[in-house]
N, C-alpha and C positions, 0 to 999 in steps of 0.2 A: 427396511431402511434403504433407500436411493442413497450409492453413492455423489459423493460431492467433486464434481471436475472445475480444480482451479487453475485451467492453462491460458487463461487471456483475463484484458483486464475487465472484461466486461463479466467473464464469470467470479469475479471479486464481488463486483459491484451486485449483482443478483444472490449472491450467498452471503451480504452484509460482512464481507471480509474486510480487512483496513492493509495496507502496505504504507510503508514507511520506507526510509532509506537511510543511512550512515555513512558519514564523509571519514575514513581513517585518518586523515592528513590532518583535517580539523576538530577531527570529534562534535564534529555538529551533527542532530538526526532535524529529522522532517518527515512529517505525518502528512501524505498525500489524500486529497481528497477524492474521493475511487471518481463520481460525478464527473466531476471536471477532467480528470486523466480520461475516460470514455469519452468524453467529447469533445478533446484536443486532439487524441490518439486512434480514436477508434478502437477497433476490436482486436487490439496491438496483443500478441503471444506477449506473455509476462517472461518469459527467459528473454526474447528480445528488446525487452525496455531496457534500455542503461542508463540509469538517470548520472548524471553528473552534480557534484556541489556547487550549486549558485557565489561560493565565497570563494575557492583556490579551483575549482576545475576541475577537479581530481572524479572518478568514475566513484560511483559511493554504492556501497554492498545493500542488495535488499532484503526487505523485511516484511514477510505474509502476517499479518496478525489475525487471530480469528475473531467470529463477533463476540463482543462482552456486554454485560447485561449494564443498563446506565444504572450510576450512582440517585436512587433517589432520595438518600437521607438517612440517618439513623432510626431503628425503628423506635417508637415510643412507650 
């Protein structure tokens, strides 16, 4: 097995990873979509992203989530 290097956002977006982020202040999350952050961002190191909450401002804690298999239904 090859290990997995997840230090930028663009090796998110190639190992189907998801990143999220969490506001303390608000308790609001937000599920980023990796596509769009690569190509607003570039190939931005993920310790140096700091996303901030779009509602109070505040700097909001992140979150790697790994890839999950899609929901396609109960089986029959």
């Amino acid at each position: 097995m090859q290990p997995i290097s997840l230090g930028t956002l663009e090796d998110l977006a190639k190992a189907h990873y998801g990143l999220a982020a969490h506001c303390l202040r608000c308790n609001r999350w937000h599920d980023f979509d990796i596509e769009e952050l690569v190509a607003r961002h570039g190939n931005r190191d993920i310790v140096l992203f700091k996303p901030r909450c779009t509602v109070c401002g505040e700097r909001a804690e992140k979150q790697v989530r790994p890839p999950m298999p899609r929901f396609e239904g109960y089986p029959k």
